[in-house]
TIKOL-327100 format. One record per residue: x negated, y, z of N, C-alpha, C in turn. Coordinates in steps of 0.2 Angstrom, whole numbers, plus 5000, padded with zeros to 4 digits. Atoms other than C-alpha are relative to their C-alpha. Example, Ala and Ser with C-alpha at 12.3 -4.5 7.8 and 13.67 -1.06 7.14 Angstrom:
% TIKOL-327100
499649945000493849785039499650065000;500449944999493249955036500450055003;
This chain:
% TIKOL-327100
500250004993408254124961500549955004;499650054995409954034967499749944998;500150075004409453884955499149975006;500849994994407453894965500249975008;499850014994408153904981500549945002;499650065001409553764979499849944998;500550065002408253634971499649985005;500750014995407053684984500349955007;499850064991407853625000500649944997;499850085001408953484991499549944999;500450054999407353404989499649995005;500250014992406653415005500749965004;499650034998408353365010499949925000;499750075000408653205001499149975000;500550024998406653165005499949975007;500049974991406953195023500449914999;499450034999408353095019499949894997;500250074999407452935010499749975006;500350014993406352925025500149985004;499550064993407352905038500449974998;499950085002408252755028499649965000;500750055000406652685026499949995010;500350024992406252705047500849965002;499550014997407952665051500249924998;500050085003408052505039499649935004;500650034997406352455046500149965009;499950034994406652445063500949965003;499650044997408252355063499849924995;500450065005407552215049499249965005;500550054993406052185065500549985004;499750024997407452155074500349924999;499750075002408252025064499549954996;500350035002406951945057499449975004;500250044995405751815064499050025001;500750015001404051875056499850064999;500049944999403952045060499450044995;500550005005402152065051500350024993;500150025004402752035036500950074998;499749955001404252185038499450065000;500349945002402952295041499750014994;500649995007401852255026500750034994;499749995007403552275014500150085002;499949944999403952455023499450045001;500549984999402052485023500050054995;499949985004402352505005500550054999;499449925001404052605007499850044999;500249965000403252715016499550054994;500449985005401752745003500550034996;499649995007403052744989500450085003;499749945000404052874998499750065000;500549944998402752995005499850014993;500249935006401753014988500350034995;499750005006402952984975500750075001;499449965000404453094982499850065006;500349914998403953204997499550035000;500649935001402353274996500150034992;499749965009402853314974500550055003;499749955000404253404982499850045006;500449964995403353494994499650064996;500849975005401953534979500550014997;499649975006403353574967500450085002;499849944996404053714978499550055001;500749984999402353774982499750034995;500349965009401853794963500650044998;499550005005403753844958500149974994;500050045006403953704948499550004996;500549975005402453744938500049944996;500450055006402153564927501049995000;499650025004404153544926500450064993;499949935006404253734919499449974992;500650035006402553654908500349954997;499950065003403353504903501050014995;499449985002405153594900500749955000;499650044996405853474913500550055004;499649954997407553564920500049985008;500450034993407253554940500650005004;499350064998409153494943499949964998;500050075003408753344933499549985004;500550034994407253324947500549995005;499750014992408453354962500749944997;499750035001409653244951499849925002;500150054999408553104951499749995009;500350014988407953114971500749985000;499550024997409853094973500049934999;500050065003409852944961499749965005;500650054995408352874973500249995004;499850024991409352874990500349984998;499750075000410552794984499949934998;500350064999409652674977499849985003;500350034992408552644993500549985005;499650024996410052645002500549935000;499750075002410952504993499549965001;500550055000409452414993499649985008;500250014991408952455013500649965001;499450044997410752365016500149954997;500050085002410552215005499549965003;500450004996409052195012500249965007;499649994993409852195030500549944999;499550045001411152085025499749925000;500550085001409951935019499749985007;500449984995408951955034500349985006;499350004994410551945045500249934999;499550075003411351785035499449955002;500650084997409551685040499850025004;500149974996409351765054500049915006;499950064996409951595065499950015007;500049994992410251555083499749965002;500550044997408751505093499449994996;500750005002407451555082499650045002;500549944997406051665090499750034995;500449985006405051795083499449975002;500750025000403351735080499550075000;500249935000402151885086499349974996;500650005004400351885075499649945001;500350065001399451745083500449945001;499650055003400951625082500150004992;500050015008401051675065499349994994;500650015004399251665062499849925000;499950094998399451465067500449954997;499450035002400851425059499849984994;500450035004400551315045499449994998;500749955001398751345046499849954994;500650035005398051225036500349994994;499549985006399351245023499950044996;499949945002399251405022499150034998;500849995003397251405021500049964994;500150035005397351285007500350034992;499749985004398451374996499750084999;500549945002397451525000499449994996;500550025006395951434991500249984995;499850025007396851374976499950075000;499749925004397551554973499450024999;500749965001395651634975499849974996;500450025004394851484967500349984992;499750015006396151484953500050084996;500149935003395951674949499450015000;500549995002394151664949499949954993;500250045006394151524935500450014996;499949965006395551624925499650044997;500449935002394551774924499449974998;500750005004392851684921500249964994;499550035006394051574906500050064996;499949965004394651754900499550034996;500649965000392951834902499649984992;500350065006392151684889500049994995;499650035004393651654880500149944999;499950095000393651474884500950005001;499250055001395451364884500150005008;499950034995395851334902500649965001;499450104999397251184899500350025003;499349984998398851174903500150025009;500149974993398551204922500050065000;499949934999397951364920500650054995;499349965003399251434908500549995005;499550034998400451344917500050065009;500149974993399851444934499550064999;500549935000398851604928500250065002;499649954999400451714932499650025007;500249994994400251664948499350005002;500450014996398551654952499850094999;500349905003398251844943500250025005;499749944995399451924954499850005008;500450034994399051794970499450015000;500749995000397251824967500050065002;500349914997397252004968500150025007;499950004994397851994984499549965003;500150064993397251844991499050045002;500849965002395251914986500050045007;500349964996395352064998500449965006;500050024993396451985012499749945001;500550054997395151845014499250035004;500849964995393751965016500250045005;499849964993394752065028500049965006;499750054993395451925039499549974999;500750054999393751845037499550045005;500749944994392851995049500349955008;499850034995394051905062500149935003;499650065001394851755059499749914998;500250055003394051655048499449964999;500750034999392351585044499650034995;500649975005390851635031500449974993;499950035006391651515018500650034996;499249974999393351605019499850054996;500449935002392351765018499650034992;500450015005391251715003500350014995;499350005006392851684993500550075000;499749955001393751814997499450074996;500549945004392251944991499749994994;500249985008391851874974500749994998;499250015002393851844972499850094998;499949935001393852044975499550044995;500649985005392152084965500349994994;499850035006392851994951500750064999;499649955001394452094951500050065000;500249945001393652264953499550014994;500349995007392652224939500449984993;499650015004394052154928500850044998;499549974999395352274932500050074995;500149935003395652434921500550045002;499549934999397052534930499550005006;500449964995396352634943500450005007;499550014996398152624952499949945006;500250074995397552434957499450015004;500350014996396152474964500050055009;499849964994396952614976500649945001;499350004995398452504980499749925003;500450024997397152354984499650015005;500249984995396252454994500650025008;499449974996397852525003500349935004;499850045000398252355005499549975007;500450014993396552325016500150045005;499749954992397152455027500450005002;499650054995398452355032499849985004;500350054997397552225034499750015007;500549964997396252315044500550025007;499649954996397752415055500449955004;499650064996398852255059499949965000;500150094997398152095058499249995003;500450004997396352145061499950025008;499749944994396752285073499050025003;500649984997394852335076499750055000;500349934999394052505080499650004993;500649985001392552485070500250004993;499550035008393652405054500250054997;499449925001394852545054499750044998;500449975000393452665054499650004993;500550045006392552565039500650004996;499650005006394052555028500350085000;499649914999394852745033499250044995;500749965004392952795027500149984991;499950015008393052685010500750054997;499749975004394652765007499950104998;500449945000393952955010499649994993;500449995005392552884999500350014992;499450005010393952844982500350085001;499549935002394853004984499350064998;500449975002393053094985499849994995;500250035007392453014971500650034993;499649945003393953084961500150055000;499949935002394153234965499150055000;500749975001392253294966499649964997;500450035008391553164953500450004996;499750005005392953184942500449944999;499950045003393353024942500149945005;499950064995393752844953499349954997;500450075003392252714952500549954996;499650065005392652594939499449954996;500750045002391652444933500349964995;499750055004391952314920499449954998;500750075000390952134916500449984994;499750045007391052064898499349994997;500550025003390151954887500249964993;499850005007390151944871499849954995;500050075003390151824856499349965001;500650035000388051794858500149975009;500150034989388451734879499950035004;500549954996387751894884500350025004;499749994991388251964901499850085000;500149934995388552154905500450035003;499549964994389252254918499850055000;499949915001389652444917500350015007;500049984993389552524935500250084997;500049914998390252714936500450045001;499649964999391252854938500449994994;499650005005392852844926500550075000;499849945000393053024921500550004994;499649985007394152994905500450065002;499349984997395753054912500150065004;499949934993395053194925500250064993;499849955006395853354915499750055005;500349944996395253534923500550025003;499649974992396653554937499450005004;500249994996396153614951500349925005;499850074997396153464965500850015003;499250014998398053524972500550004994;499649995007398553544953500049934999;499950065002397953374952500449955003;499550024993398753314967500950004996;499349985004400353384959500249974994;500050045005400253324945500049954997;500050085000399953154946500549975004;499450024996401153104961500650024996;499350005003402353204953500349994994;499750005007402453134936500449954999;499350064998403652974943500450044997;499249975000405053084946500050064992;499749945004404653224932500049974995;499950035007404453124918500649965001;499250045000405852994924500550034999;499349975001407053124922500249984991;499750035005406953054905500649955000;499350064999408052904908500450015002;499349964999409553004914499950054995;499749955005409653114899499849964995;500150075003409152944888500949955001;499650024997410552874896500850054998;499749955002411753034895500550034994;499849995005411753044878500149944996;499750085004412252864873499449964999;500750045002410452794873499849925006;500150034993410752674888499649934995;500350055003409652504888500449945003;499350064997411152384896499449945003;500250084998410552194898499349994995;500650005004408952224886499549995004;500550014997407652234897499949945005;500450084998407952074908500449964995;500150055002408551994895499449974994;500849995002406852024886499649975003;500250024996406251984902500149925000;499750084999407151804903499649984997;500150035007406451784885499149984999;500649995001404551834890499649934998;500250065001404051664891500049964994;499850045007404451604874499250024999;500549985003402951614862500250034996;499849985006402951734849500249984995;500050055003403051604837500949994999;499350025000404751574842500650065002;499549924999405351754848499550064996;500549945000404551874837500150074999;499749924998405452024842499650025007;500150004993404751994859499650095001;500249975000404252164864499150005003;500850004998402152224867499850065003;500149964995402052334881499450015004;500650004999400452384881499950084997;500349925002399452574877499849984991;500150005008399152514858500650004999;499450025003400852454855500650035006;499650004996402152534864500850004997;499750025001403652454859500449975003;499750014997404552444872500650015003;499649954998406152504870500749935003;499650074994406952324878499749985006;500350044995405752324891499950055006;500249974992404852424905500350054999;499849915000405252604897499550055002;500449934999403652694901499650034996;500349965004403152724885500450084995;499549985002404952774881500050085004;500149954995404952914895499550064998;500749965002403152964890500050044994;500049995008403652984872500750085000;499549954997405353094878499750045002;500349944998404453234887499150034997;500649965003402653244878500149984992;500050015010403253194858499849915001;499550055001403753034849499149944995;500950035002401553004843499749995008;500450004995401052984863500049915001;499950114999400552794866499750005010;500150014995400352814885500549985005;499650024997401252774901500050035005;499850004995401852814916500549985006;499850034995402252734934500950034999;499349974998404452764935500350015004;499850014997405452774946500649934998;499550055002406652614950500750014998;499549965001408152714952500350024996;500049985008408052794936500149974996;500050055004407752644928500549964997;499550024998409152564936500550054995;499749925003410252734930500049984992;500050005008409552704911500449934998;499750075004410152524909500950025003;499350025000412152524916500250105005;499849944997412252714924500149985009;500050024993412752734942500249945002;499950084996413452554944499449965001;500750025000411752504938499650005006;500549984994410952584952500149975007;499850054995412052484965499849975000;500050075002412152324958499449995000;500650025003410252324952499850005006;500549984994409652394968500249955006;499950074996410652254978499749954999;500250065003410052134968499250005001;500950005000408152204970500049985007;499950024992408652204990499949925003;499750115000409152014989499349974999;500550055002407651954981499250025002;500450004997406352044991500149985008;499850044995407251975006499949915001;500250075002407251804999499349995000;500649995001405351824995499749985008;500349984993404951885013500249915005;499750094997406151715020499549954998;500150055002405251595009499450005002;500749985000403451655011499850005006;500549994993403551675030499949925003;499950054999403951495031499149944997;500750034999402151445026499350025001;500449974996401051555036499950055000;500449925002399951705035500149994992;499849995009399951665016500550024997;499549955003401451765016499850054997;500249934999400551915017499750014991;500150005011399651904998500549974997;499650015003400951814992500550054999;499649954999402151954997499750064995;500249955003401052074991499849984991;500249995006400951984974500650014997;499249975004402852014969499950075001;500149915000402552194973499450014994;500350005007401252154956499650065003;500549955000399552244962499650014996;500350005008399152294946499950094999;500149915002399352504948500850035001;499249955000401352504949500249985008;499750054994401752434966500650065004;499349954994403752484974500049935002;499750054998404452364985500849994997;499149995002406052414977499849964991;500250025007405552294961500850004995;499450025005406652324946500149924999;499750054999407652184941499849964991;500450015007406852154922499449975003;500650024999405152124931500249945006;499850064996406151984945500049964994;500050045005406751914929499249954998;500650025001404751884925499949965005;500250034994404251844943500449905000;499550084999405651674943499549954996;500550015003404451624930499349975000;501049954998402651694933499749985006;500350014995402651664951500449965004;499950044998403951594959500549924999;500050095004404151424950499649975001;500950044998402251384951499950015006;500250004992402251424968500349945003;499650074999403551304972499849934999;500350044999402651194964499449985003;500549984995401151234972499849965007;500050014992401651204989500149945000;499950064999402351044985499549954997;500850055001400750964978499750015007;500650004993399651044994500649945006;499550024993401250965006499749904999;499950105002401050774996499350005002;500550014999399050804998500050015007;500549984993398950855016500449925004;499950074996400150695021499649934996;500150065002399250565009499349985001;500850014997397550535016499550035004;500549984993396250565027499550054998;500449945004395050645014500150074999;499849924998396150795011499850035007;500150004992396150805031499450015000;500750014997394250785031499950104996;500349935005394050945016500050055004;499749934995395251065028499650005006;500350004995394251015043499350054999;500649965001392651075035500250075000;499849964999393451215029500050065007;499949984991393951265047499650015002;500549984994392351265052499750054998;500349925002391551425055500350035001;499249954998393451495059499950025007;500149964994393651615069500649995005;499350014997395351565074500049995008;500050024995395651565092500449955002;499750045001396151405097500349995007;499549994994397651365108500549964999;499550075000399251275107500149964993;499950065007399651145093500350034996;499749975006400051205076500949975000;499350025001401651105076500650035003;499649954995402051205092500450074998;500049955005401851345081500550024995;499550015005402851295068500749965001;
């Protein structure tokens, strides 16, 4: 009863307690920073990540008396052990964070409120938005085929995957207000395409979560809000009274042939009741991650293996063939992500599934609590760097932003330090180059100039002082 009683309100506490480091981070990081949008969108996900992963599971785990960690024969100090693990980590990481943010802070920079920032680079920032959408649409119809797409798209398919996911619904969002029909057009088979190509169900909630941003701060309109708040009602109905999340898939097979599967995807619905299920889904981050503290504990730690796995990703098999394959066939990843490693710890050593982790913990299994510092600093720094880089060529922060958060079903802002490793690679290499082809085409003739013009037209952009003013 002590032990009940003592778990209960320490996790309430240090819930309470990640919280208000997130509000308190937030609002001094709008302070120091110039692009204020683009703090809400990173603390947008905070929020999300805190409310369903940590307090509402400890609300529902008090509520059942542990019931799935009594089921699972998870000890439920090893849960209030990892919550503690969590604020420290958020909190190292709210204060690196802070620190970057301070150090470019600069004297005599204003902030840019929404339609400064919506101006700022525009015609940049629209053109890198159609590569990204129109280069994720012609990986996916490559993959689809199985045609070659040439050294270009290998060379850029990291980024276009992740940048595409994004870019897709914020075109059709900011195209109700901002943009034109051409804009709009692209952004809705970008998005079709990725809810027909996608198989976690995670990406298609954290996409959608994502248009409700959109929708709540940069569109800011009644009728919008209403229309996306209803879509979301419709997903959550859809799972728990059809069993399942709509899910579609398009494939064509060696004769050419074209089919698309539209429906309900009940694999996975088990017979919980809907707050069992609630329970039990939110809170299997923290219950299952209690594996990689007692992984860790018992001499099992993963040190420098996972980014240096990571560094190595890029090799071809051919040349690394240890490379690990972290996938639901092969889960072989005991130098890499760790979610099959966890899965396999609490449900048996034949389970080939996975689940989302915690960062913290993760942090925890490779070097212990120093781990959790240093890592969580390091994750801080380079979501701050991100945020710097990215505001600096316009609204196309905003997906961009949202593609290092990987909207693929796992999205923290707190990104471990294994999957940066990837990123330096994946996305922010190609991006760099990116930008500096659109910079060489938009100063070397008049025809780039003429495409953007078109472009333009049919935007909804209000038009007002000079872009350069802008920028």
């Amino acid at each position: 009863m002590i032990e009940y009683v003592f778990s209960s309100v320490a996790l309430l506490v240090l819930s309470a307690a990640m919280l208000s480091t997130a509000a308190v981070t937030r609002r001094l990081a709008k302070r120091l920073f110039t692009a204020p949008i683009l703090v809400d969108l990173i603390f947008f996900f905070v929020f999300v990540k805190m409310s369903l992963y940590y307090a509402l599971p400890a609300v529902m785990r008090i509520c059942s008396n542990f019931e799935f960690e009594r089921e699972d024969r998870v000890h439920i100090l090893d849960v209030v052990r990892l919550y503690a693990v969590e604020l420290i980590s958020w909190a190292a990481w709210s204060l690196a964070l802070l620190a970057i943010l301070r150090l470019f802070r600069g004297k005599g920079r204003r902030r840019l409120d929404l339609d400064d920032f919506l101006r700022l680079k525009r015609w940049e920032s629209k053109v890198i938005l159609l590569v990204l959408a129109a280069g994720f649409i012609a990986a996916q119809i490559v993959a689809l085929t199985g045609g070659e797409g040439g050294l270009f798209l290998e060379c850029f398919k990291s980024l276009f995957f992740y940048g595409g996911l994004a870019t897709g619904p914020f075109l059709m969002v900011v195209s109700l207000k901002y943009y034109g029909k051409i804009m709009f057009a692209l952004g809705v088979c970008a998005s079709l395409l990725a809810l027909l190509s996608l198989s976690t169900r995670g990406a298609i909630v954290y996409l959608l979560l994502f248009s409700l941003f959109l929708v709540w701060c940069v569109v800011r309109e009644r009728r919008w809000k209403l229309f996306v708040l209803g879509a979301c009602v419709a997903v959550c109905a859809s799972y728990f009274a059809l069993g399942g999340l709509f899910a579609g898939s398009i494939v064509i097979d060696d004769s050419g042939r074209l089919s698309v599967d539209l429906g309900v995807d009940a694999e996975k619905r088990e017979s919980r009741s809907i707050l069992e299920e609630i329970e039990w889904r939110f809170g299997a981050s923290t219950r299952i991650g209690t594996a990689f503290l007692r992984l860790y504990d018992r001499g099992e730690s993963a040190g420098l293996n996972p980014i240096k796995h990571s560094l190595m990703g890029y090799l071809p098999r051919s040349l690394d063939p240890e490379k690990p394959q972290p996938n639901t066939l092969h889960g072989d990843d005991i130098y890499s992500q760790g979610m099959y490693i966890i899965y396999g710890e609490i449900y048996g050593w034949d389970s080939t599934s996975m689940v989302e982790f915690p960062t913290g913990a993760h942090f925890y299994w490779e070097f212990g609590i120093l781990g959790v510092l240093v890592l969580s600093v390091l994750s801080g720094i380079y979501v701050a760097l991100c945020a710097q880089y990215f505001s600096k060529l316009g609204v196309v922060a905003l997906p961009l932003l949202m593609a290092v958060f990987k909207p693929w079903g796992y999205v923290d802002p707190k990104i471990w330090i294994s999957d940066v490793a990837m990123q330096i690679y994946q996305i922010i290499l190609p991006l760099i180059v990116l930008v500096g082809v659109v910079r060489m085409m938009h100063g070397s003739g008049r025809r780039f100039r003429g495409f953007l013009r078109l472009v333009e037209a049919g935007g909804k952009l209000p038009s007002a002082r000079d872009e350069s003013a802008a920028g």
